[in-house]
N, C-alpha and C positions, 0 to 999 in steps of 0.2 A: 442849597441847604447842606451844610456839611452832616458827614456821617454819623452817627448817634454813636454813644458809648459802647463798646462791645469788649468781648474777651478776641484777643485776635489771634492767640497762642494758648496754650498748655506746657509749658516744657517742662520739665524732670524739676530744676529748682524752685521754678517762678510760671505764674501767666500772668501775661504781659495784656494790658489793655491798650483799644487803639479808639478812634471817634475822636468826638466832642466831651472829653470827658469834666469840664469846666465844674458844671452844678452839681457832677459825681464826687468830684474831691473831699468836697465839706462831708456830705455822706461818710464816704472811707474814712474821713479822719479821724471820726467820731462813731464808725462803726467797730464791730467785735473783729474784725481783721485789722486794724489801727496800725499796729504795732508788724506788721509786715509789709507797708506802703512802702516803697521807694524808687527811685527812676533807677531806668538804667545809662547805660553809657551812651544811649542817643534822645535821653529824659524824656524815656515814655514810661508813662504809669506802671508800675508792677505790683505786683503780691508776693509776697515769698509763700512757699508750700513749706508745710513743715515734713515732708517727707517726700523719698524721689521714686516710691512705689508705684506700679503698674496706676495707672490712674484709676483705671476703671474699681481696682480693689481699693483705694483711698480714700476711709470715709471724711478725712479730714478735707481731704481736696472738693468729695461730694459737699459736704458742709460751706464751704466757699463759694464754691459755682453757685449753689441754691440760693445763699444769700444776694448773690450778685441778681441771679432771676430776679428775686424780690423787691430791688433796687430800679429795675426798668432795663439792665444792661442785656444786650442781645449778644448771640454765640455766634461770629464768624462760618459761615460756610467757605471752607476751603474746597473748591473744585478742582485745583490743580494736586492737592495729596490725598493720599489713598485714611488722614484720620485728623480731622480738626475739630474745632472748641464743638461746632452745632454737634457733631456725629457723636461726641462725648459727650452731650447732652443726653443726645435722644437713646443713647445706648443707659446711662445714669437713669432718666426717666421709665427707660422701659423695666427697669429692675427695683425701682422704687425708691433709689434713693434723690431723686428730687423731685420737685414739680414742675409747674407749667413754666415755660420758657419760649423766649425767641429766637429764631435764628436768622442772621442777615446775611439777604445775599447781596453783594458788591458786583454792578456789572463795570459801572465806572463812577468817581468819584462825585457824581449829578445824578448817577441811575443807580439804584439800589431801593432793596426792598427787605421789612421786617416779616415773617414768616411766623405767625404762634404755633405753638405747640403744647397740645393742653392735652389734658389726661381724658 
């Protein structure tokens, strides 16, 4: 079973989505983030952010993650860096600006596991 949709980055411009994002597509295309869909240079899914502020202070970034929750998409746990998509979740959630979410942990591309995270 390949891996489900997820956020697999945050960077300053863009988050980058990684999974099975096939049935996400239509979704996005048609959702209130439309208009910042685009691959990038190895044509994987992106979002453009409209601003490259600290994340945690960006309600417009909060407003996108949120949505993505909404969507079924789950947040990367990055074990190997000290801050990725889950830990800006669960940092977002604890402060109110989103809600319930997932976060995927990746141990290999057969092993992995979605994790909720509910208020």
């Amino acid at each position: 079973m390949a891996l489900p949709a997820h956020v697999a980055l945050v960077e300053p411009k863009h988050v980058r989505l990684g999974g099975d994002c096939r049935e996400l597509l239509s979704t996005l295309k048609a959702g209130p983030f439309a208009e910042r869909l685009f691959r990038d240079e190895h044509l994987r899914l992106c979002l453009r952010r409209n601003s490259d502020d600290n994340p945690l202070a960006d309600l417009d970034l909060a407003a996108l993650l949120g949505w993505l929750a909404e969507q079924g998409v789950a947040f990367l746990e990055l074990m190997d860096r000290p801050y990725g998509p889950a830990e800006l979740m669960r940092a977002l959630q604890a402060s109110g600006d989103v809600g319930d979410f997932d976060s995927l942990i990746v141990r290999d591309v057969d092993d992995w596991q979605r994790v909720p995270h509910r208020r």
